[in-house]
Jmol script that loads the backbone (N, CA, C; Angstrom):
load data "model"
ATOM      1  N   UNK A   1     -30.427   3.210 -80.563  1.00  0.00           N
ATOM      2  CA  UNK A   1     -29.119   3.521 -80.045  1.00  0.00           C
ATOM      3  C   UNK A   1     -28.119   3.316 -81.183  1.00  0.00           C
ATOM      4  N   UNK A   2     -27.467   4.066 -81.478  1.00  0.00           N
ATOM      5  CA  UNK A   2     -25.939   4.323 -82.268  1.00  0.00           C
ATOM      6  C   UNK A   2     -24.625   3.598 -81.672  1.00  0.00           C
ATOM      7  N   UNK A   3     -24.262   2.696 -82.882  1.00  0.00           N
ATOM      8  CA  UNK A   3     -22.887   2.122 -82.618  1.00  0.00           C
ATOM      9  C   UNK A   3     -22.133   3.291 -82.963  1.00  0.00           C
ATOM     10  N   UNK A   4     -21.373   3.519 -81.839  1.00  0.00           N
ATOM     11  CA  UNK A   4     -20.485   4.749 -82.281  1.00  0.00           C
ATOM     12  C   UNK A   4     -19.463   4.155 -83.376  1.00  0.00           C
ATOM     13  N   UNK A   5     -18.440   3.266 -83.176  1.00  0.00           N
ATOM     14  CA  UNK A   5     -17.637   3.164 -83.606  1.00  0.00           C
ATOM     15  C   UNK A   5     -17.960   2.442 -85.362  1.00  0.00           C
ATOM     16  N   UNK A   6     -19.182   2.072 -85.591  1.00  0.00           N
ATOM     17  CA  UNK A   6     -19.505   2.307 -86.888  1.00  0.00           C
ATOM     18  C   UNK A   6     -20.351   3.462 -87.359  1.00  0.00           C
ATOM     19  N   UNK A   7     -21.181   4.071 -86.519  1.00  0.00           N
ATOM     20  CA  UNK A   7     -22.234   5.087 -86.724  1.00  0.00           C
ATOM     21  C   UNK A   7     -23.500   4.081 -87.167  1.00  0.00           C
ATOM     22  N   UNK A   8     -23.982   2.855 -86.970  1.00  0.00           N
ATOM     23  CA  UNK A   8     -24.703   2.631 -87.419  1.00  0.00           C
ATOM     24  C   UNK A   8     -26.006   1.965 -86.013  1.00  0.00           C
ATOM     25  N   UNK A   9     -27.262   1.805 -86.473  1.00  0.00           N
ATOM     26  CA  UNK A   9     -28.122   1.031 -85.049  1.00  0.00           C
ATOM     27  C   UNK A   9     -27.645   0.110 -84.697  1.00  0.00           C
ATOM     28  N   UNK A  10     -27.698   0.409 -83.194  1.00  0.00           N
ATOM     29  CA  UNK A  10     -27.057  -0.736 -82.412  1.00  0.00           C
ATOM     30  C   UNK A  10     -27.679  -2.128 -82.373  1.00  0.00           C
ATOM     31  N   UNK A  11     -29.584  -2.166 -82.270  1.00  0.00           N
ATOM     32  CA  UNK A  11     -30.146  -2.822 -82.853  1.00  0.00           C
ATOM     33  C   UNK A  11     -30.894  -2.641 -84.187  1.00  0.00           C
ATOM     34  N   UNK A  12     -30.721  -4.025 -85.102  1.00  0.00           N
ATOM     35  CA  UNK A  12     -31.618  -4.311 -86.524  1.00  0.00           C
ATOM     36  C   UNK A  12     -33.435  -4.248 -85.756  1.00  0.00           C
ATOM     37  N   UNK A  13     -33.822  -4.089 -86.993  1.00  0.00           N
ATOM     38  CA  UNK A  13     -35.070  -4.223 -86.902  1.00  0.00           C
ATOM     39  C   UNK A  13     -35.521  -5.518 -86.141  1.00  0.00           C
ATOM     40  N   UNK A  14     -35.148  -6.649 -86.361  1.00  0.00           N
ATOM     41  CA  UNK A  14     -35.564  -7.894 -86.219  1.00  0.00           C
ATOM     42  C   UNK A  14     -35.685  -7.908 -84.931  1.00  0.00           C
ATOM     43  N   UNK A  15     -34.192  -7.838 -83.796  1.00  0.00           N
ATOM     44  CA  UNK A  15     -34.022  -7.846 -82.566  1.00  0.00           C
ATOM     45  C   UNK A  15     -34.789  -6.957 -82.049  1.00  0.00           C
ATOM     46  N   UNK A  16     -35.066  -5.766 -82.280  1.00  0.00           N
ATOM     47  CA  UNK A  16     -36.562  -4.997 -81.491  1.00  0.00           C
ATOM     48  C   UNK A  16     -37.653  -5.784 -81.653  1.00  0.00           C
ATOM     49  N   UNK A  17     -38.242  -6.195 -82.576  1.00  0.00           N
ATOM     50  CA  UNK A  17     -38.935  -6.833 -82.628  1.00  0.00           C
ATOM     51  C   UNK A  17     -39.488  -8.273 -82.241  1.00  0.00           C
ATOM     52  N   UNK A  18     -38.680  -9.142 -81.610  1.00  0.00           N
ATOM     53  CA  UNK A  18     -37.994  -9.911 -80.495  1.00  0.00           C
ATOM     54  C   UNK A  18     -38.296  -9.511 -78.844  1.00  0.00           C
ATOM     55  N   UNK A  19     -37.581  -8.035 -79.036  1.00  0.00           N
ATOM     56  CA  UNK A  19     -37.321  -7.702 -77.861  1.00  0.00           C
ATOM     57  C   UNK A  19     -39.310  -6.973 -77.354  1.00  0.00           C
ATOM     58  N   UNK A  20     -39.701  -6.742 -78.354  1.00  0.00           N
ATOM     59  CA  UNK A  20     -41.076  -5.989 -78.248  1.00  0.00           C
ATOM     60  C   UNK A  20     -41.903  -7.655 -77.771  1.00  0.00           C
ATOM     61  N   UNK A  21     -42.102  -8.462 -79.239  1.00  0.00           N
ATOM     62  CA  UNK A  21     -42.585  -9.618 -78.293  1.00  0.00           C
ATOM     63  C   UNK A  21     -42.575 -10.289 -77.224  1.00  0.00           C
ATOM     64  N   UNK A  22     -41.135 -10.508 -77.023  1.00  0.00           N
ATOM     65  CA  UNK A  22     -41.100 -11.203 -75.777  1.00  0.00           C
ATOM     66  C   UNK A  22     -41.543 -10.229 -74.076  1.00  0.00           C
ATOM     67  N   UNK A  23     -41.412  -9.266 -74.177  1.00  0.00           N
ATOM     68  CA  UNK A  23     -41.768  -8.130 -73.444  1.00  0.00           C
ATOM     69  C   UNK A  23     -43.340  -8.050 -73.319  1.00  0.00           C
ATOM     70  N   UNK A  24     -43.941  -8.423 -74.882  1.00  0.00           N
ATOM     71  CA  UNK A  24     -45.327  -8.401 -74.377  1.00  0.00           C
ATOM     72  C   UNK A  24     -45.663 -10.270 -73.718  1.00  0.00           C
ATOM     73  N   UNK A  25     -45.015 -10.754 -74.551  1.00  0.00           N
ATOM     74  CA  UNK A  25     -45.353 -12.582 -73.723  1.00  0.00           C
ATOM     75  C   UNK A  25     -45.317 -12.504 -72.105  1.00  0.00           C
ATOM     76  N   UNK A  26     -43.708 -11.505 -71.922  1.00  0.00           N
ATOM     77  CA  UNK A  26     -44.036 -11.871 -70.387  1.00  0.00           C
ATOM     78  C   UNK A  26     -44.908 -10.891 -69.425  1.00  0.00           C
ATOM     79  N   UNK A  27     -44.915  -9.907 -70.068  1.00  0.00           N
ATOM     80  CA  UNK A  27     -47.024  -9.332 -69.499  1.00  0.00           C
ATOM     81  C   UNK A  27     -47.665  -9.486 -69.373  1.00  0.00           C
ATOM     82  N   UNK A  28     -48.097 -10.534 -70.496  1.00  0.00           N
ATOM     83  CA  UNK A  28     -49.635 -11.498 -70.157  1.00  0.00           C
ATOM     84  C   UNK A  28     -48.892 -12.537 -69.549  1.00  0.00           C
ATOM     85  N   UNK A  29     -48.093 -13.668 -69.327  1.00  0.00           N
ATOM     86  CA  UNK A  29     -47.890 -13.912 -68.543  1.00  0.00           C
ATOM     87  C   UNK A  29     -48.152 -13.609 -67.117  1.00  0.00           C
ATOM     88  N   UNK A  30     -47.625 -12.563 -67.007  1.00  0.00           N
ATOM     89  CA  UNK A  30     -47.373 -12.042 -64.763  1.00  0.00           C
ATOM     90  C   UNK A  30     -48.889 -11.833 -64.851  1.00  0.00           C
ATOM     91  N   UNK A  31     -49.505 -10.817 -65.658  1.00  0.00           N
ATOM     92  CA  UNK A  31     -51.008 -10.970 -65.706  1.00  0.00           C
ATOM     93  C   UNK A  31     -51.809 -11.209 -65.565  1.00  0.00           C
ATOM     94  N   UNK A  32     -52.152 -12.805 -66.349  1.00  0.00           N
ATOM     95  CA  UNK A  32     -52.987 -13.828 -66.539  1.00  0.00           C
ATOM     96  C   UNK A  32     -52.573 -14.676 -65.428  1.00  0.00           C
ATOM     97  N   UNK A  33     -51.183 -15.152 -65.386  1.00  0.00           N
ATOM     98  CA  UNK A  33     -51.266 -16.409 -64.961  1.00  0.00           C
ATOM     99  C   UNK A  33     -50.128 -16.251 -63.622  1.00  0.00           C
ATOM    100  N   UNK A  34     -49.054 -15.502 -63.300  1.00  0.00           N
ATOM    101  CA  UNK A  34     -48.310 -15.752 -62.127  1.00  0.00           C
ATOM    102  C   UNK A  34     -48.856 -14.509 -61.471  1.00  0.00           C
ATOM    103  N   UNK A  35     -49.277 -13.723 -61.591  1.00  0.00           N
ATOM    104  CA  UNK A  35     -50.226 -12.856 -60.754  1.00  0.00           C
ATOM    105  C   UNK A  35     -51.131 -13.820 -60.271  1.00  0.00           C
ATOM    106  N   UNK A  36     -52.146 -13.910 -60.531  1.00  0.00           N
ATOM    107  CA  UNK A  36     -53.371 -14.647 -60.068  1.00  0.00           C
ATOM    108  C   UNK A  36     -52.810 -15.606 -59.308  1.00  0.00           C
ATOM    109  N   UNK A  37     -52.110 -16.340 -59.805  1.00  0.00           N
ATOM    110  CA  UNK A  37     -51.687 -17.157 -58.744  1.00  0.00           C
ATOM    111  C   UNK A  37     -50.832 -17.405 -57.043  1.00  0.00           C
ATOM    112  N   UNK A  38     -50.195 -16.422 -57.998  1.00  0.00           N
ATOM    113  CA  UNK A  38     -49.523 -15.441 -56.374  1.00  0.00           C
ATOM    114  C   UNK A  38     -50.588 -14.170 -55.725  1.00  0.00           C
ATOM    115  N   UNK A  39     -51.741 -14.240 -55.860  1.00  0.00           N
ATOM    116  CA  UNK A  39     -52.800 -13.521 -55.318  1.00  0.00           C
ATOM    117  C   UNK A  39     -53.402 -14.516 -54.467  1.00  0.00           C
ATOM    118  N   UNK A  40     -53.762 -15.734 -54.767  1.00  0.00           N
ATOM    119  CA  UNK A  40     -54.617 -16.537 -54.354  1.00  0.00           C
ATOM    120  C   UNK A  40     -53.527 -17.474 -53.846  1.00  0.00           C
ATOM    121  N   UNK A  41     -52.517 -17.468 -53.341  1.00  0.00           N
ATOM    122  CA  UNK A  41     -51.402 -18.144 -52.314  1.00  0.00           C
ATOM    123  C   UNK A  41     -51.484 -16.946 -51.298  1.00  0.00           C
ATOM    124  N   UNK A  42     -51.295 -15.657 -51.567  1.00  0.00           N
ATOM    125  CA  UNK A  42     -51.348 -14.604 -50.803  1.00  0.00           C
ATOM    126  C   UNK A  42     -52.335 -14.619 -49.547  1.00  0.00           C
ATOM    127  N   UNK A  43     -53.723 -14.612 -50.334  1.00  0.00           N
ATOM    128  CA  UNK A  43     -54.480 -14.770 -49.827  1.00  0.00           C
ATOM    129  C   UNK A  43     -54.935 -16.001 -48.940  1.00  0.00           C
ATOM    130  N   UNK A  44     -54.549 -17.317 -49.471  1.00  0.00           N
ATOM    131  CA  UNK A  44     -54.508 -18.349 -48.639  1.00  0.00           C
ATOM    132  C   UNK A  44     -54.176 -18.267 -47.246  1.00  0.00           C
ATOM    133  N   UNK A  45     -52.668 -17.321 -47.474  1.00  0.00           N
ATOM    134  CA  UNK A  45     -51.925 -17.095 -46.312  1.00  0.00           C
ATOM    135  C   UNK A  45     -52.528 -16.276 -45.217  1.00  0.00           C
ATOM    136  N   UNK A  46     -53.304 -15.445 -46.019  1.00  0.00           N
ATOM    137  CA  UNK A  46     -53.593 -14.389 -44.733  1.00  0.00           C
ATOM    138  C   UNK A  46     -54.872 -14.774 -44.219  1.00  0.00           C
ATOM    139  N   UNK A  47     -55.425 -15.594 -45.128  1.00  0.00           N
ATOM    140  CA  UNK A  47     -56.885 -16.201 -44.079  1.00  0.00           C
ATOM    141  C   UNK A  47     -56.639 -16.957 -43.519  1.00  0.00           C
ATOM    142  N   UNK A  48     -55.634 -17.872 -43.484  1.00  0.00           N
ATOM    143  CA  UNK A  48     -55.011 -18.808 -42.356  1.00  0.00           C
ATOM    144  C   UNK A  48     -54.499 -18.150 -40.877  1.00  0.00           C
ATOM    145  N   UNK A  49     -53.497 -17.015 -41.638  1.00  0.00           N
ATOM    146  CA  UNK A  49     -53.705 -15.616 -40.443  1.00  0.00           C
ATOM    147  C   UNK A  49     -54.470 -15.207 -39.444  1.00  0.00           C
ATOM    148  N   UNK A  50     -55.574 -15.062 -40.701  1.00  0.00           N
ATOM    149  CA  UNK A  50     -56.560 -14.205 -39.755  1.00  0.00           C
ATOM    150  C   UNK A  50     -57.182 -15.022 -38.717  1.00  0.00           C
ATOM    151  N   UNK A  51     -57.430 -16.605 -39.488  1.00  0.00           N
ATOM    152  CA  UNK A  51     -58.149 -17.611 -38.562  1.00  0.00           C
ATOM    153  C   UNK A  51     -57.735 -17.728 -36.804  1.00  0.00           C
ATOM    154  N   UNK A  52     -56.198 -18.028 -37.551  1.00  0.00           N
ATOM    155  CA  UNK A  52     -54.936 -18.501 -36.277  1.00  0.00           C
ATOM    156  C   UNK A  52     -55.248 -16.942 -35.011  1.00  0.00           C
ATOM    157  N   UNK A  53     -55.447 -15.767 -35.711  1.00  0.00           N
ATOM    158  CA  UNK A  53     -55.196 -14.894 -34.174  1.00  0.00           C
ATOM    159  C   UNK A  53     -56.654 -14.267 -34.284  1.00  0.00           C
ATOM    160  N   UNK A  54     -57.507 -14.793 -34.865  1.00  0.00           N
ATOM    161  CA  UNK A  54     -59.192 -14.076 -34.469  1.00  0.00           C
ATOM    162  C   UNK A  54     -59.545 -15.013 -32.844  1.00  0.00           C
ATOM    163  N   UNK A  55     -59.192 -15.670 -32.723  1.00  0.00           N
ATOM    164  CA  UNK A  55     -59.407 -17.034 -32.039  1.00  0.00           C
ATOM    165  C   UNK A  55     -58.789 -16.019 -30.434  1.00  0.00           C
ATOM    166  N   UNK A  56     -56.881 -15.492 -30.811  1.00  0.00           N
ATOM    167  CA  UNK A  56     -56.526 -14.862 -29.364  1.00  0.00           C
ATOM    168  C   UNK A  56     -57.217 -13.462 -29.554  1.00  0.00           C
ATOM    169  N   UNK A  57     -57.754 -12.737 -30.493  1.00  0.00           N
ATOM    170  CA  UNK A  57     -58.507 -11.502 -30.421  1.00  0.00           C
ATOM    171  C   UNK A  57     -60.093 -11.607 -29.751  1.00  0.00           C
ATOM    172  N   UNK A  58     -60.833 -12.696 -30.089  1.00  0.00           N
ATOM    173  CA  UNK A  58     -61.741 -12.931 -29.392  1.00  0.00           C
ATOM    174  C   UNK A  58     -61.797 -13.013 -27.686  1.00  0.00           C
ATOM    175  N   UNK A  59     -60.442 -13.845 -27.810  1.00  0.00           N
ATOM    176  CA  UNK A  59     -60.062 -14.466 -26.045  1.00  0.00           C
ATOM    177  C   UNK A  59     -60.050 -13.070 -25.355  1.00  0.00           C
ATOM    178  N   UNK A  60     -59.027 -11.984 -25.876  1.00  0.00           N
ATOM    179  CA  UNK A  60     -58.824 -10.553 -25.368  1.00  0.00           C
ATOM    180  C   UNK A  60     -60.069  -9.672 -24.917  1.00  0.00           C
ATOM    181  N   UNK A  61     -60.813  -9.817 -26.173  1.00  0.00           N
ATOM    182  CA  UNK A  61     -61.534  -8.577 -26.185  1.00  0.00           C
ATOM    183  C   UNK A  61     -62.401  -9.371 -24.906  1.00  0.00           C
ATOM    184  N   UNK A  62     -62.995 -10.750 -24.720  1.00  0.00           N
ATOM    185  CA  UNK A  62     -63.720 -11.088 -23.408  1.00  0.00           C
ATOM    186  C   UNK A  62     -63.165 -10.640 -22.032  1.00  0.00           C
ATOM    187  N   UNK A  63     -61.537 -11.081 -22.117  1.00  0.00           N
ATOM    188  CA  UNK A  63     -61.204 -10.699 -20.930  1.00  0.00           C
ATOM    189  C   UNK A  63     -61.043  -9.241 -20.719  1.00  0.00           C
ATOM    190  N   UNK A  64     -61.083  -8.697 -21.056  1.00  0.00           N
ATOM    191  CA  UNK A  64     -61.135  -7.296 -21.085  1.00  0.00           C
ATOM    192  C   UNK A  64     -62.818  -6.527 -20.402  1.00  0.00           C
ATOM    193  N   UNK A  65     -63.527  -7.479 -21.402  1.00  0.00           N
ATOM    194  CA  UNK A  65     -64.904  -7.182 -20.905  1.00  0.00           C
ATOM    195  C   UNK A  65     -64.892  -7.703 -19.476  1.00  0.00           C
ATOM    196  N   UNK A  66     -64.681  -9.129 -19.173  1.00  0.00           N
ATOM    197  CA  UNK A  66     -64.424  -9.092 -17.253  1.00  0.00           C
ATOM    198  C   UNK A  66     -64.142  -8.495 -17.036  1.00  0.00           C
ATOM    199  N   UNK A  67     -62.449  -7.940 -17.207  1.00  0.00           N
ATOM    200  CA  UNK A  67     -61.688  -6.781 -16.526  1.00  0.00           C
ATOM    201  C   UNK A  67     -62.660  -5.732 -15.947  1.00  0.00           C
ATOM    202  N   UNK A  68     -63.634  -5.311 -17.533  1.00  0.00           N
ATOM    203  CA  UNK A  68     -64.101  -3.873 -17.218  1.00  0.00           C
ATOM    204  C   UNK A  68     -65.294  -4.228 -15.940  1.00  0.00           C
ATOM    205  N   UNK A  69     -65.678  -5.476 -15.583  1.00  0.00           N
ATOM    206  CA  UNK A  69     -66.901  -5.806 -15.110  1.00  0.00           C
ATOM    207  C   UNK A  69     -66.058  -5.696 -13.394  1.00  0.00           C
ATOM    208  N   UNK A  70     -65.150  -6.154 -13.298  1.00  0.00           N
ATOM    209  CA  UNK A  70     -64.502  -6.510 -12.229  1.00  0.00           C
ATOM    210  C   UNK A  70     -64.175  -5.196 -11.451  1.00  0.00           C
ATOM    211  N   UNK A  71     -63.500  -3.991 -12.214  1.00  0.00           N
ATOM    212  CA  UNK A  71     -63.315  -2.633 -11.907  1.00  0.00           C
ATOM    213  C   UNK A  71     -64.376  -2.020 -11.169  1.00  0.00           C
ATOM    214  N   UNK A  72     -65.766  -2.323 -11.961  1.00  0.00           N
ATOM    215  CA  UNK A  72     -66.892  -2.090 -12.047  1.00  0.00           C
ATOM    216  C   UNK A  72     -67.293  -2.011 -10.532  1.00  0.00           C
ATOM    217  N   UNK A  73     -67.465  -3.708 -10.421  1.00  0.00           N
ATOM    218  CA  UNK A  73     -67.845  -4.222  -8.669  1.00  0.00           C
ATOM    219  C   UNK A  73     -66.542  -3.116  -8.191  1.00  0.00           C
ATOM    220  N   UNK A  74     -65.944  -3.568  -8.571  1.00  0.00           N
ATOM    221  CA  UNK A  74     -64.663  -3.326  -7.391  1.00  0.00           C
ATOM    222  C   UNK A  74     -64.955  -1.634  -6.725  1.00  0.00           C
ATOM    223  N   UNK A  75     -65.112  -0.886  -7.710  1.00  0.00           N
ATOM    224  CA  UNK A  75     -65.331   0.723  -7.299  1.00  0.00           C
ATOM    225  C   UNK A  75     -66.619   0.375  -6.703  1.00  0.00           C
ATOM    226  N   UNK A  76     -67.410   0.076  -6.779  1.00  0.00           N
ATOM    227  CA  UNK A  76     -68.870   0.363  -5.868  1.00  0.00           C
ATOM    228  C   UNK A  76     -68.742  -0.620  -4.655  1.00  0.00           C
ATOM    229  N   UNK A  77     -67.717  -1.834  -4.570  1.00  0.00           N
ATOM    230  CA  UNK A  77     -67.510  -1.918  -2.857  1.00  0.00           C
ATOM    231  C   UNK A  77     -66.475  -1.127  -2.474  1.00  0.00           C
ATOM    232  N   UNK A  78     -65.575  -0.290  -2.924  1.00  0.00           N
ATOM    233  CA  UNK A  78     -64.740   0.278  -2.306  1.00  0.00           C
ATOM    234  C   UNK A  78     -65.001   1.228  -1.449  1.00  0.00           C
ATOM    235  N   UNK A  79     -64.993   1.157   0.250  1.00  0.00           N
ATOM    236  CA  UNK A  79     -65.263   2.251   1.117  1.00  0.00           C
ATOM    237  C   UNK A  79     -64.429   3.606   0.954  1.00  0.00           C
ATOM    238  N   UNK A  80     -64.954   4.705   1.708  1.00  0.00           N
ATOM    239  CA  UNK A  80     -64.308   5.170   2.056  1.00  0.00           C
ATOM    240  C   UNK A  80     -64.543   6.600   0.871  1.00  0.00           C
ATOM    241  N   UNK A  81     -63.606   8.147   0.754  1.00  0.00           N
ATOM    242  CA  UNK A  81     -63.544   8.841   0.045  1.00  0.00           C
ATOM    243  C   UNK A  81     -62.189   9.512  -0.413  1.00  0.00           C
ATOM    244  N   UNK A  82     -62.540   9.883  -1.771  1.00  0.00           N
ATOM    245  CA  UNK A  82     -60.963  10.533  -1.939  1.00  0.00           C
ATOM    246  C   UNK A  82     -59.649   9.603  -2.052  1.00  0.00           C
ATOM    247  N   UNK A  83     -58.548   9.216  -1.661  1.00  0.00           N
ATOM    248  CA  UNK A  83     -57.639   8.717  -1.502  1.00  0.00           C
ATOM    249  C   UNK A  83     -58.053   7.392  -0.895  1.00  0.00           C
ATOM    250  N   UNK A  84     -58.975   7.162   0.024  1.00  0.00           N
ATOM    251  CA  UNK A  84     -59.030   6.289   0.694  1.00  0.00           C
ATOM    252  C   UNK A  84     -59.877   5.280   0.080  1.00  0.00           C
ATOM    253  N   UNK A  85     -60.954   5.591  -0.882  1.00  0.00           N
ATOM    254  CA  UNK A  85     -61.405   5.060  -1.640  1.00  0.00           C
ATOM    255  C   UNK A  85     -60.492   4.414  -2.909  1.00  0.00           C
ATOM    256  N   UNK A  86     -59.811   5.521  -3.518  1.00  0.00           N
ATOM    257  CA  UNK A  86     -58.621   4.578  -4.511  1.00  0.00           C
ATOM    258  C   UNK A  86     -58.128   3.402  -3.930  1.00  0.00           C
ATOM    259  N   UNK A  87     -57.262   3.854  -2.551  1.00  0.00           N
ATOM    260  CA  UNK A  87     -56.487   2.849  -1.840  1.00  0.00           C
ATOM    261  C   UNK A  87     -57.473   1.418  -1.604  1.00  0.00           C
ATOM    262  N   UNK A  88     -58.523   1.486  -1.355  1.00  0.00           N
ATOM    263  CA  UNK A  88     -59.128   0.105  -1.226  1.00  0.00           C
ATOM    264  C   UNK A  88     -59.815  -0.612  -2.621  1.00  0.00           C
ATOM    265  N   UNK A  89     -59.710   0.733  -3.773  1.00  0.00           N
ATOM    266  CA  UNK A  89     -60.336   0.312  -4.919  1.00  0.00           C
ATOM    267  C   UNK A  89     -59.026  -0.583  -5.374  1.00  0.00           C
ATOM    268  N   UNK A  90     -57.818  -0.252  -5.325  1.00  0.00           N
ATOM    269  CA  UNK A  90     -56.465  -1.039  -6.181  1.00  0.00           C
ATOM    270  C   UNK A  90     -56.044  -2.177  -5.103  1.00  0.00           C
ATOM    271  N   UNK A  91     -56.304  -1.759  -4.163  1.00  0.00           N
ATOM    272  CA  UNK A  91     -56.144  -3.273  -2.718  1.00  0.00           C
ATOM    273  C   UNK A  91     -57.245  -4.289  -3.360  1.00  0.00           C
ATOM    274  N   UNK A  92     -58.303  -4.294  -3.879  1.00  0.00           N
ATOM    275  CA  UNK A  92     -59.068  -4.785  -4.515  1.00  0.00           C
ATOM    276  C   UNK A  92     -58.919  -5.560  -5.765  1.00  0.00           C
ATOM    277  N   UNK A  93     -58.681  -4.730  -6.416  1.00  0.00           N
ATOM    278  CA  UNK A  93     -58.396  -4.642  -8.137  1.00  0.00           C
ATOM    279  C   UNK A  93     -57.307  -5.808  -8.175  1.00  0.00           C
ATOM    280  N   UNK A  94     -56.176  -5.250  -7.977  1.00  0.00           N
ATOM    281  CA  UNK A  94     -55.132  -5.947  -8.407  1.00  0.00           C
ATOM    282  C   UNK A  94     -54.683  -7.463  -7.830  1.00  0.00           C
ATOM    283  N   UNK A  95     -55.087  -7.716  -6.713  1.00  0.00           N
ATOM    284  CA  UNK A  95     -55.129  -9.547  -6.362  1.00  0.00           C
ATOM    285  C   UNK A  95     -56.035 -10.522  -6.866  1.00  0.00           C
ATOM    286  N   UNK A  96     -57.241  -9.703  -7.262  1.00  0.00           N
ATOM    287  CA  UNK A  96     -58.398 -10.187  -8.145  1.00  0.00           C
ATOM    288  C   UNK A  96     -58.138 -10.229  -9.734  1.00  0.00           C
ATOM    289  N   UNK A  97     -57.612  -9.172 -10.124  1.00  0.00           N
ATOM    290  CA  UNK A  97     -56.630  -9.659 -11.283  1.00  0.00           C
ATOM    291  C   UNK A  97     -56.076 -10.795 -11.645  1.00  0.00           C
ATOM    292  N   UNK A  98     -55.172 -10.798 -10.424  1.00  0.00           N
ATOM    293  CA  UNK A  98     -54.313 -12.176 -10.802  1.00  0.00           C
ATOM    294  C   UNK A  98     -54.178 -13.388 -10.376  1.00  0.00           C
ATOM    295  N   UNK A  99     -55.925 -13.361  -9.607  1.00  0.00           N
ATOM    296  CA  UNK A  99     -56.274 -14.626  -9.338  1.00  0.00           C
ATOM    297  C   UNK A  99     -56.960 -15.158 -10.328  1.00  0.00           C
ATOM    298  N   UNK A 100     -57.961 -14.050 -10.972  1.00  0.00           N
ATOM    299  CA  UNK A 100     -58.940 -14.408 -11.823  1.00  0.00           C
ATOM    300  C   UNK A 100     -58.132 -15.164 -12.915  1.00  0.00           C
ATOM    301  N   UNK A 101     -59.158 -16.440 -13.691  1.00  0.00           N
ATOM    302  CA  UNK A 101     -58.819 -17.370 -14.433  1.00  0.00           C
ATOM    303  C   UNK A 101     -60.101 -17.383 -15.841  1.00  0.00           C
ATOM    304  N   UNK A 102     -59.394 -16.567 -16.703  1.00  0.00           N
ATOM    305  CA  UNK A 102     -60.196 -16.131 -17.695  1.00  0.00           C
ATOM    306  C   UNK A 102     -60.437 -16.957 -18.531  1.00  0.00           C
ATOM    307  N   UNK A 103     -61.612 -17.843 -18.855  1.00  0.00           N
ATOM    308  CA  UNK A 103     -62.141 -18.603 -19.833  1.00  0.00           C
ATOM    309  C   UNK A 103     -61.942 -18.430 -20.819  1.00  0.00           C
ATOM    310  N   UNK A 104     -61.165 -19.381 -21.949  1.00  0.00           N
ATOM    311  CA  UNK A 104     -61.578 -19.175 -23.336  1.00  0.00           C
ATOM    312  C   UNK A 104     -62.322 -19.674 -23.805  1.00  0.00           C
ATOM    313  N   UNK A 105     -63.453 -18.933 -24.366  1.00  0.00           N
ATOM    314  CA  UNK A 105     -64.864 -19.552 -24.861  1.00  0.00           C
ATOM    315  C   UNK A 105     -64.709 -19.587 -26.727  1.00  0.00           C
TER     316      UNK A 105
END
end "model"
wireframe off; spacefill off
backbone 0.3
color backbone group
């Protein structure tokens, strides 16, 4: 870059050369050493994550499997056909729902 008002480089040789080193110091730096380290805090974090909600993803996916088991019974005692069959399949379904008391195993 040009000092206008002398016409001459704005930086000497020396100060690029400064400016080139220290530019490469702090590369290997983030690199080597505050990368890696902020990778492996990162990561700390998210396996603590994953631990903390595998635990309510497990709980889900079981109750869900009741759910589907409960539907299950529920349509094959439900009398009746057509409409009348829904009507006793959800008269069914839904008080059993929210009585049921789903284990966390």
């Amino acid at each position: 870059m040009l000092n206008e008002a002398e016409g001459k480089a704005y930086f000497d040789s020396k100060s690029v050369w400064i400016m080139l080193v220290r530019s490469i110091i702090i590369m290997v730096l983030w690199f080597k050493v505050i990368g890696p380290v902020l990778s492996e805090l990162l990561k700390k974090r998210l396996m603590k994550s994953k631990n903390k909600y595998s635990e309510e993803i497990h709980y889900t996916l079981n109750a869900i499997s009741d759910i589907r088991h409960l539907l299950a019974f529920a349509w094959k005692k439900a009398e009746g056909n057509g409409f009348k069959k829904i009507s006793n399949f959800v008269t069914m379904v839904i008080p059993a729902i929210l009585e049921v008391d789903f284990e966390r195993n």
